[in-house]
LUMLODO-169785 format. One line per field, with one value per residue: residue number from 1; residue in three letters; chain; x, y, z of N, C-alpha, C in turn. Coordinates in Angstrom, 2 decimals. Atoms other than C-alpha are relative to their C-alpha. Example, Ala and Ser with C-alpha at 12.3 -4.5 7.8 and 13.67 -1.06 7.14 Angstrom:
! residues 2
k <- (1|2)
r <- (Ala|Ser)
c <- (A|A)
n.u <- (0.89|-0.82)
n.v <- (-1.19|-1.19)
n.w <- (0.00|-0.06)
ca.u <- (12.30|13.67)
ca.v <- (-4.50|-1.06)
ca.w <- (7.80|7.14)
c.u <- (0.90|-0.77)
c.v <- (1.20|1.09)
c.w <- (0.00|0.73)
***
This chain:
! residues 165
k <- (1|2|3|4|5|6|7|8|9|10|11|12|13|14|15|16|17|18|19|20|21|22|23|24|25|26|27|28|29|30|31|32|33|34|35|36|37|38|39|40|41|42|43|44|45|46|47|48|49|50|51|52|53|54|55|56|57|58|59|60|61|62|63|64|65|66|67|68|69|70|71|72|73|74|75|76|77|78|79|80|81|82|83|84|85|86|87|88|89|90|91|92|93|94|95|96|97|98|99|100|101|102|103|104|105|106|107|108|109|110|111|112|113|114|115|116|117|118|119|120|121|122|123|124|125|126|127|128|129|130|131|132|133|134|135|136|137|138|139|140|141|142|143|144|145|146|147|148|149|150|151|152|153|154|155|156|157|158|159|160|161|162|163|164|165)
r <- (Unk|Unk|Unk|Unk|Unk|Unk|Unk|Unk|Unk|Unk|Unk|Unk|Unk|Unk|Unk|Unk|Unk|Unk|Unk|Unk|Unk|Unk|Unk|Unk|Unk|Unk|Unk|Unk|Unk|Unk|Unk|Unk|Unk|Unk|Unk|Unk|Unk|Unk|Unk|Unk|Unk|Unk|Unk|Unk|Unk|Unk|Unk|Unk|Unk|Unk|Unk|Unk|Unk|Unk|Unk|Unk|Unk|Unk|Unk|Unk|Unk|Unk|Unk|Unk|Unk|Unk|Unk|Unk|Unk|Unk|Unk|Unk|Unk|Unk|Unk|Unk|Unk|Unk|Unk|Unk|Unk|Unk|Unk|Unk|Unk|Unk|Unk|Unk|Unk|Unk|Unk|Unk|Unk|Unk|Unk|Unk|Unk|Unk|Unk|Unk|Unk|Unk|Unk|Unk|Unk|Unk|Unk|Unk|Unk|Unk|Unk|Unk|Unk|Unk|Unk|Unk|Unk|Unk|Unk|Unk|Unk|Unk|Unk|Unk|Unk|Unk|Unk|Unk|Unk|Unk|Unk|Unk|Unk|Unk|Unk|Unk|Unk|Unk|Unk|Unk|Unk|Unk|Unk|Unk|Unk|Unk|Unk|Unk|Unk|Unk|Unk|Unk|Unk|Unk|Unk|Unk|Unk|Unk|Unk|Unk|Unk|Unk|Unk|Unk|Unk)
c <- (A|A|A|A|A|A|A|A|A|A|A|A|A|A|A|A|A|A|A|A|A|A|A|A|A|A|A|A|A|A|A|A|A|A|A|A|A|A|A|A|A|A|A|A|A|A|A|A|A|A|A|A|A|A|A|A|A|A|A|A|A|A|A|A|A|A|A|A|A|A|A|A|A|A|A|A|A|A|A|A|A|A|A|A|A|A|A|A|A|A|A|A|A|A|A|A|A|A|A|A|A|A|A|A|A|A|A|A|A|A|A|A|A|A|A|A|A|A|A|A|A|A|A|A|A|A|A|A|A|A|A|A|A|A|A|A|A|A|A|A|A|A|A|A|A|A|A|A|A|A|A|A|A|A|A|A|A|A|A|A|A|A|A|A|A)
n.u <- (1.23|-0.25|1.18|0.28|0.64|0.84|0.19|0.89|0.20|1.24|0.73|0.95|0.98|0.42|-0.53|-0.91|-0.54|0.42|-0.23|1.22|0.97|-0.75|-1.50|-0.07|0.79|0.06|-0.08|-1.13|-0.28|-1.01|-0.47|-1.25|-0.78|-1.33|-1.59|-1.14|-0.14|0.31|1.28|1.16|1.10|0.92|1.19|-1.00|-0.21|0.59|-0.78|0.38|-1.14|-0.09|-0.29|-1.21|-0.60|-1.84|-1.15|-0.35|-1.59|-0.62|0.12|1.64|0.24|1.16|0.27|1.02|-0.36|-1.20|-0.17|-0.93|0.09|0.90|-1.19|-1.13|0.09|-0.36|1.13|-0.12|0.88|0.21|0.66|-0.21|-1.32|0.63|0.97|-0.49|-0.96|0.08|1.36|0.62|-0.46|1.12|-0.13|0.25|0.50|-1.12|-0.81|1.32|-0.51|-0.93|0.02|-0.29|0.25|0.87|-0.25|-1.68|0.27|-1.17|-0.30|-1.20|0.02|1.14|0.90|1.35|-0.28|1.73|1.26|1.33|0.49|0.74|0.17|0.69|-0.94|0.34|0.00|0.88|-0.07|-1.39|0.63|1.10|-0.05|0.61|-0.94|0.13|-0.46|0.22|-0.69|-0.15|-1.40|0.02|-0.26|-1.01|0.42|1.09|0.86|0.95|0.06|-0.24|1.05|-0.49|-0.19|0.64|-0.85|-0.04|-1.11|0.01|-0.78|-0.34|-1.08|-0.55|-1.10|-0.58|-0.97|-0.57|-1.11|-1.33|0.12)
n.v <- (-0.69|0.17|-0.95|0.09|-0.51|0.71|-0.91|0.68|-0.30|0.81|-0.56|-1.26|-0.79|-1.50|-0.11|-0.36|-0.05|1.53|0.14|0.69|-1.13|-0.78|0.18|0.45|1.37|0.58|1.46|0.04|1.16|0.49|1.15|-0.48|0.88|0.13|-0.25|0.37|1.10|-0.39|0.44|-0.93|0.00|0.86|-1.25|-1.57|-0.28|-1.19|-0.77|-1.14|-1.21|-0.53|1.11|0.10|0.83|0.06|1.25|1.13|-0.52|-1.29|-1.02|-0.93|0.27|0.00|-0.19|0.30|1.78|0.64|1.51|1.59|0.55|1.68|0.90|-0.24|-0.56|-1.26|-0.95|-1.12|-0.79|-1.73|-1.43|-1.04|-1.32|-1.02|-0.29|-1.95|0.13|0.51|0.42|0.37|-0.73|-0.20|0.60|-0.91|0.65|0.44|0.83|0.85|0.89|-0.24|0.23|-1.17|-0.05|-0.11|-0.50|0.28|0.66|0.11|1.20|0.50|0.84|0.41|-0.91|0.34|0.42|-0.15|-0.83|0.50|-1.69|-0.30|-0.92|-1.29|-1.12|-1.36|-0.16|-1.44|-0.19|-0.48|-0.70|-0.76|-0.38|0.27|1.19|1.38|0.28|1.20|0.73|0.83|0.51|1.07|0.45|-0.37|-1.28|-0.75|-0.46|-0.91|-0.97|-1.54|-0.87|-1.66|-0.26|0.88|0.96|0.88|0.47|1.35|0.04|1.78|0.85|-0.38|0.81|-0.57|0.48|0.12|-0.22|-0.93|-1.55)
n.w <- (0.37|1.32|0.99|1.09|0.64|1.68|1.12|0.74|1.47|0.41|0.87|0.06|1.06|-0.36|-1.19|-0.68|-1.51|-0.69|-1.42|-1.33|-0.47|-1.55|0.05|-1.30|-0.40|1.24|-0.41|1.24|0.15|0.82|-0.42|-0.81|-0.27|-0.75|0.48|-0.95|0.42|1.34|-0.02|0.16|-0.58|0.71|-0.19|0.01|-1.23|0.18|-0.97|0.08|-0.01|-1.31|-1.00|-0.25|-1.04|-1.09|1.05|-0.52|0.02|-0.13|-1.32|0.36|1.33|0.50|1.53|0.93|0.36|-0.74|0.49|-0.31|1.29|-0.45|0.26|-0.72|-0.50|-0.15|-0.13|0.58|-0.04|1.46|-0.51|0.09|-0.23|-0.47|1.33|0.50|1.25|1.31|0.34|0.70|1.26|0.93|1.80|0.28|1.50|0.41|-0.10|0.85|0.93|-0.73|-1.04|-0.61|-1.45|-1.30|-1.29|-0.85|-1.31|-0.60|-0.47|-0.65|0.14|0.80|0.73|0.41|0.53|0.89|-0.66|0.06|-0.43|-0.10|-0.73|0.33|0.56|0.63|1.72|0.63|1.31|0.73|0.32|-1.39|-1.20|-1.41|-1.07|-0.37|-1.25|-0.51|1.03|-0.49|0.50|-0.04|1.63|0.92|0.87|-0.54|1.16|-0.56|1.08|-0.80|0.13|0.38|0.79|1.21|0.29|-0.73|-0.61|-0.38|-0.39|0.57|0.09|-1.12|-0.44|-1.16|-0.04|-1.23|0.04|-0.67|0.39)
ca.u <- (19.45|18.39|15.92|13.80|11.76|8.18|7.48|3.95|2.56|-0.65|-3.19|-5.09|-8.40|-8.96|-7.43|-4.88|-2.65|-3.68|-2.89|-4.01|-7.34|-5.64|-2.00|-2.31|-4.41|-3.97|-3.65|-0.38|-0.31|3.07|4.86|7.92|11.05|13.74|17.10|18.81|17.35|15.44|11.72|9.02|6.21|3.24|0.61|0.98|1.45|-0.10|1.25|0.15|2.20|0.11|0.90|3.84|5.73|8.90|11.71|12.55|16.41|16.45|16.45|12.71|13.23|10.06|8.87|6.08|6.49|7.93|8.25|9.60|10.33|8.27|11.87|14.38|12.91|14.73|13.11|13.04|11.50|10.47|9.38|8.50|10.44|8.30|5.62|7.27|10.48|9.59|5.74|3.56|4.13|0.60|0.59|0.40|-1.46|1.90|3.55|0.51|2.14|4.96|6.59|6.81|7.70|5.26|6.67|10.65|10.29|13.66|14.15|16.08|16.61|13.58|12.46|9.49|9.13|5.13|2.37|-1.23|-3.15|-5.90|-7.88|-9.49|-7.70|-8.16|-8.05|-8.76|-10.31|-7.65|-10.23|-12.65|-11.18|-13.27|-11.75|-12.65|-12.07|-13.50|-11.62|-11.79|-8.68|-10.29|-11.00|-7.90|-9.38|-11.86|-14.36|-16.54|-17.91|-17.00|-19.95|-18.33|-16.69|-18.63|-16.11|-15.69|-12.65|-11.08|-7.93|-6.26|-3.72|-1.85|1.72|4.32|8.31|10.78|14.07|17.18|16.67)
ca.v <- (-10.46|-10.26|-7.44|-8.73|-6.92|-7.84|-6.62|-7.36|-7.09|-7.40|-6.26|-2.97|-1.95|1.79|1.91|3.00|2.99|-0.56|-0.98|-2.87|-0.90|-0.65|-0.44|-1.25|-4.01|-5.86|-9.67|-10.11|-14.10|-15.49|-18.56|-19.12|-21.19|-21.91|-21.01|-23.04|-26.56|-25.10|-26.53|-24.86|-24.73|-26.48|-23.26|-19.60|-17.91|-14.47|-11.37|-7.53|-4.13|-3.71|-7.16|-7.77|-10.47|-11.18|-12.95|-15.81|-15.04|-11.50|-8.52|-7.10|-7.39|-7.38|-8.84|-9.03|-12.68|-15.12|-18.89|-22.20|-23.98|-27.70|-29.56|-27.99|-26.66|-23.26|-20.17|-17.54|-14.09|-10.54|-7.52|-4.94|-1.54|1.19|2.78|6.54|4.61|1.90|2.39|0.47|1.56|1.88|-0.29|2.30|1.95|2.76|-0.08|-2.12|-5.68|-5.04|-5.68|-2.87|-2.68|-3.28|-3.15|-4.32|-6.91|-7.41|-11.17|-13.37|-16.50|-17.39|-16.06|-15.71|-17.30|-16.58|-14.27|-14.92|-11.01|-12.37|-9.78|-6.34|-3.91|-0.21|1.10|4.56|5.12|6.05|8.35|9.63|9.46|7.57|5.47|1.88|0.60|-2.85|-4.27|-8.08|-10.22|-13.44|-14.70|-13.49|-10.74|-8.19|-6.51|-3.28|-0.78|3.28|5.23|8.22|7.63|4.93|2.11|-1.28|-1.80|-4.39|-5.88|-9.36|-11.87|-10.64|-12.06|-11.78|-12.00|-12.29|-10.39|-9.08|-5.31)
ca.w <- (-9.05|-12.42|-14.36|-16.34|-18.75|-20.40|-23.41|-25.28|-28.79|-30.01|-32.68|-32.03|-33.63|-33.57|-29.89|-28.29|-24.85|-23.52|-19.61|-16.89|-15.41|-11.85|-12.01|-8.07|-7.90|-11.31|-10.73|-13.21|-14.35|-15.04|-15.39|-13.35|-13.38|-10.96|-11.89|-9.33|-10.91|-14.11|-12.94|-14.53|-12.44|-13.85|-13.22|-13.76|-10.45|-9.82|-8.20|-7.92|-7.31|-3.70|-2.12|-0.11|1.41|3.95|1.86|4.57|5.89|5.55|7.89|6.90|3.14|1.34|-2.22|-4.56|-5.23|-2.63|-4.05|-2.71|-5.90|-5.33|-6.74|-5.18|-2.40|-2.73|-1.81|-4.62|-4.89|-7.51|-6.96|-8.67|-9.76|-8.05|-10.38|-10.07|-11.50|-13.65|-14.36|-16.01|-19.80|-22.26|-25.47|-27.60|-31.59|-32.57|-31.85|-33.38|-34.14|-32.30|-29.39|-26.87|-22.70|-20.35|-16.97|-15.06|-12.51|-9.90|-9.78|-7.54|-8.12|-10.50|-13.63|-15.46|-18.50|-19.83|-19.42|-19.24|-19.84|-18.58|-16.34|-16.94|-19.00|-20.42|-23.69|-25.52|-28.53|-31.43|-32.43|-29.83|-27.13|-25.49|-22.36|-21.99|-18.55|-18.76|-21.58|-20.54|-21.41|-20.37|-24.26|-25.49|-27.15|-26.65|-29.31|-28.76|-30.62|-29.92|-30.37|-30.96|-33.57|-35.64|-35.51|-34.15|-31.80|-30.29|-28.92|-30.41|-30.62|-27.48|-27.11|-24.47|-24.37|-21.29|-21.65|-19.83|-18.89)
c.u <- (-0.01|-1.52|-0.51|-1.38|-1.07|-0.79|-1.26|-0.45|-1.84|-0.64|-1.16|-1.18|-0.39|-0.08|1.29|0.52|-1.25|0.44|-0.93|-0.97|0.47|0.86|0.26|-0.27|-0.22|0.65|0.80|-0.25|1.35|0.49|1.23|0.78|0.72|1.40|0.73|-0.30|-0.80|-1.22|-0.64|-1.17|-1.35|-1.33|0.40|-0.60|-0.58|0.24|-0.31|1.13|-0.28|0.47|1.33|0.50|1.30|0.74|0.50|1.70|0.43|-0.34|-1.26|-0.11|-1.35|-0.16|-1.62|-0.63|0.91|-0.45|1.19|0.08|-0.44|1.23|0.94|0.09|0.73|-1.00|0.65|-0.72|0.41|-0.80|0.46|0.27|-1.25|-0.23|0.77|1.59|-0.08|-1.85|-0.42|-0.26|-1.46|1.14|-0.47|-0.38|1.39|1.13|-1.08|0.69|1.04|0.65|0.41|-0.07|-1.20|0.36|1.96|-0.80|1.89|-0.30|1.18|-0.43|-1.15|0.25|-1.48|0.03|-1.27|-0.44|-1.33|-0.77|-1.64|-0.49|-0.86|0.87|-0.86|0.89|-0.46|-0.15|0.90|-0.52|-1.06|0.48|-0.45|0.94|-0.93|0.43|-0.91|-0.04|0.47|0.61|-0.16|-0.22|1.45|0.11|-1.42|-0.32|-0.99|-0.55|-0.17|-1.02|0.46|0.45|-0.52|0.93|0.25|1.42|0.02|1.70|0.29|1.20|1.00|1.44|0.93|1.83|0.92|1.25|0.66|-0.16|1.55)
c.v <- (0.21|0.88|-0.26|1.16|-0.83|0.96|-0.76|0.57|-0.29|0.91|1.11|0.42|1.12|-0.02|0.10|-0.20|-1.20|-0.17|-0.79|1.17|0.26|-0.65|-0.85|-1.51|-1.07|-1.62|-0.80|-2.08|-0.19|-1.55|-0.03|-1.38|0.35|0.15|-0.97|-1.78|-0.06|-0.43|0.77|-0.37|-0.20|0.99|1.05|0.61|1.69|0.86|1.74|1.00|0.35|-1.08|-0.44|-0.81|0.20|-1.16|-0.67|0.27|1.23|1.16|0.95|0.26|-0.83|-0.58|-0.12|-0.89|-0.74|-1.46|-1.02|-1.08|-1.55|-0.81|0.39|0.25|1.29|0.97|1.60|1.57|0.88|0.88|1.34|0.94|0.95|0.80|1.37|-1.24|-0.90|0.04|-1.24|0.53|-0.18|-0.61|1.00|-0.28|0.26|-0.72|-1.18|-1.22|-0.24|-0.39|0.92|-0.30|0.27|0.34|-1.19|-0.59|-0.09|-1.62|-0.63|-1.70|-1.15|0.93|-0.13|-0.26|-0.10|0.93|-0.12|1.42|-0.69|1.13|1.31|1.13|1.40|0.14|1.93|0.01|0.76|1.86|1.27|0.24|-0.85|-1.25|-1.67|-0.78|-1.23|-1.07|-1.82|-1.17|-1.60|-1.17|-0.05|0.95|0.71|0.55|0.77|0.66|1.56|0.94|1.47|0.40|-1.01|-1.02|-0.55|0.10|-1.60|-0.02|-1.63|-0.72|0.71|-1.09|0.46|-0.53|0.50|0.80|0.95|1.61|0.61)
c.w <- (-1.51|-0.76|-0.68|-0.45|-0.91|-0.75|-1.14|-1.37|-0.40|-1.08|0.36|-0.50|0.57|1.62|0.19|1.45|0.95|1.23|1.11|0.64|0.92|0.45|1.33|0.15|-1.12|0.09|-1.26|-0.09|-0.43|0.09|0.38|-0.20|1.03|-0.79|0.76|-0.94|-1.25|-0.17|-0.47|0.50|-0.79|-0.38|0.16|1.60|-0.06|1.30|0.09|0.70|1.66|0.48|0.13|0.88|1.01|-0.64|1.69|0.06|0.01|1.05|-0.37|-1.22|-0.71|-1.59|-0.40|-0.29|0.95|-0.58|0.35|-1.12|0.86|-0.08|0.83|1.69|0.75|0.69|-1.21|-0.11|-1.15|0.25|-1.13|-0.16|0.62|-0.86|-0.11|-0.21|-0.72|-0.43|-1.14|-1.32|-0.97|-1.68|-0.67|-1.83|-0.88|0.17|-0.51|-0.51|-0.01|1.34|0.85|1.65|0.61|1.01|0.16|1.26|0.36|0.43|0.46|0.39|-1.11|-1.52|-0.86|-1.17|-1.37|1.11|-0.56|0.08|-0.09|0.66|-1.06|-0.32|-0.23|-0.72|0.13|-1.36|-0.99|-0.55|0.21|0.95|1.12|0.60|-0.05|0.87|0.27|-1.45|0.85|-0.76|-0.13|-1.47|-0.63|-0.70|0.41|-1.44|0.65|-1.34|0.83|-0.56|-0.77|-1.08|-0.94|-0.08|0.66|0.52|0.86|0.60|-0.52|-0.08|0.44|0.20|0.92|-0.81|0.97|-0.57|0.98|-0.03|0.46)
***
């Protein structure tokens, strides 16, 4: 088994605490290899915190992610740390450009290797306050403007990186 940790970075405008809109139901993209023969799967694979499989061989063991690598035909799986102990962590404007934890997945036999933020995020203004709950990832970037406080926001050049937790 093997912890990995992803940790993203990106450019901020007058916003703050960046998160998927619903921690539950948030349709994660990644890309996945095999460990056993080192294939990287050709398409990113997509996996959420409610949906749950039966790992194949075990006595009612459950994951997140179950995958039969296409080359090897292994069967690998990931799951998950449970939100009351590893939550989902808010990009926060101080880490602006940076790279800061997102979330702990428990992999076995795979790992992941990219992340794709497409999807529907939330945001708060740095300034106002105000929430933003349909921050949309599919561009690459998002651009608003916050009423409240007179100033354009936004969200930009979004990167990801895989490491050992």
């Amino acid at each position: 088994m093997v912890r990995l940790q992803l940790s993203i970075k990106a450019d901020l405008e007058n916003v703050t605490d960046l998160v998927p809109a619903d921690e539950a139901t948030f349709e994660y993209f990644f890309q996945v290899k095999c460990n056993s023969c080192h294939e990287i799967h050709p398409k990113f694979v997509s996996l959420n915190r409610s949906e749950e499989r039966e790992v194949s061989g075990s006595k009612g063991a459950t994951a997140n992610f179950v995958w039969k690598c296409g080359l090897c035909k292994r069967e690998h799986s990931a799951k998950f740390d449970p939100p009351s102990v590893s939550p989902t962590l808010p990009y926060k404007a101080e880490a602006n450009g940076q790279f800061a934890p997102l979330l702990t997945i428990d992999c076995r036999g795979l790992e992941f290797v990219g992340f794709d933020p497409r999807g529907t995020w939330r945001c708060v203004g740095a300034e106002s306050g105000t929430v933003f709950n349909e921050v949309s990832m599919e561009e690459g970037e998002w651009v608003d403007y916050d009423e409240k406080s007179a100033l354009p926001v936004g969200v930009s050049k979004i990167e990801s990186e895989w490491k050992r937790a």
